[in-house]
C-alpha positions in Angstrom: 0.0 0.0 0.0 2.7 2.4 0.7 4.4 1.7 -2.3 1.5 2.5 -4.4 0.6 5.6 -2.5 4.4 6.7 -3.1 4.2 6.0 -6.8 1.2 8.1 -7.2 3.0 10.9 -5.2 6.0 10.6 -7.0 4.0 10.6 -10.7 1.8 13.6 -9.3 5.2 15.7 -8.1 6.6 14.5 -11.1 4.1 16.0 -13.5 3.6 19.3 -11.9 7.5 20.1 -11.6 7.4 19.3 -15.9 5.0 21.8 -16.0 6.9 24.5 -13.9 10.0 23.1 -16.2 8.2 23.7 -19.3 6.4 27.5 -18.2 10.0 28.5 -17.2 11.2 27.7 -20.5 8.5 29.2 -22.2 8.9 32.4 -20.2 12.4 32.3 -20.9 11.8 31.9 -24.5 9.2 34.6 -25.0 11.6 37.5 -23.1 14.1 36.1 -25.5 12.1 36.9 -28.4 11.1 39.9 -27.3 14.5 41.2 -26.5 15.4 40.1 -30.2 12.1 42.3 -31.7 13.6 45.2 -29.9 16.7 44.8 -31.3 16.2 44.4 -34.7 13.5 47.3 -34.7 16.7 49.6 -33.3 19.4 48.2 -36.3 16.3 49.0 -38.6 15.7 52.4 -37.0 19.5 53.5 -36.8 20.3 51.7 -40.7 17.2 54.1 -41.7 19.2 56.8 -39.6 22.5 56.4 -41.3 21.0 56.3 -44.7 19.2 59.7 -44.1 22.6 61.4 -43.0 24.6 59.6 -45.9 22.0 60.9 -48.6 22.2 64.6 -47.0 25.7 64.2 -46.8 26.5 63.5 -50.2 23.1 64.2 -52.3 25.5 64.3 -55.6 25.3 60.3 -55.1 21.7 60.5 -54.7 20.8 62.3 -58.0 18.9 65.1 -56.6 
């Protein structure tokens, strides 16, 4: 009887610590990719940037 009533604690323990695994790694994940979203957005923004002062910079390159 004790064994059985061990096993069942052990597989319920067992399945709620994969879950807490699992929604760790998934909130890990998610920060991750929002971290990256902000990052590219910024390269895009200060690429943009650059291009703006290199046209004004040297406008005989641009044709205008």
């Amino acid at each position: 009887m004790f064994t059985v009533v061990a096993t069942v604690i052990l597989y319920v323990f067992g399945f709620v610590f994969l879950y807490g695994v699992i929604r760790l790694g998934v909130r890990h994940a998610m920060e991750d990719v929002e971290l990256q979203r902000i990052k590219t957005r910024h390269a895009e923004e200060l690429a943009a940037s650059r291009d703006r002062s290199f046209m004004r910079d040297n406008a005989f390159l641009a044709g205008n």
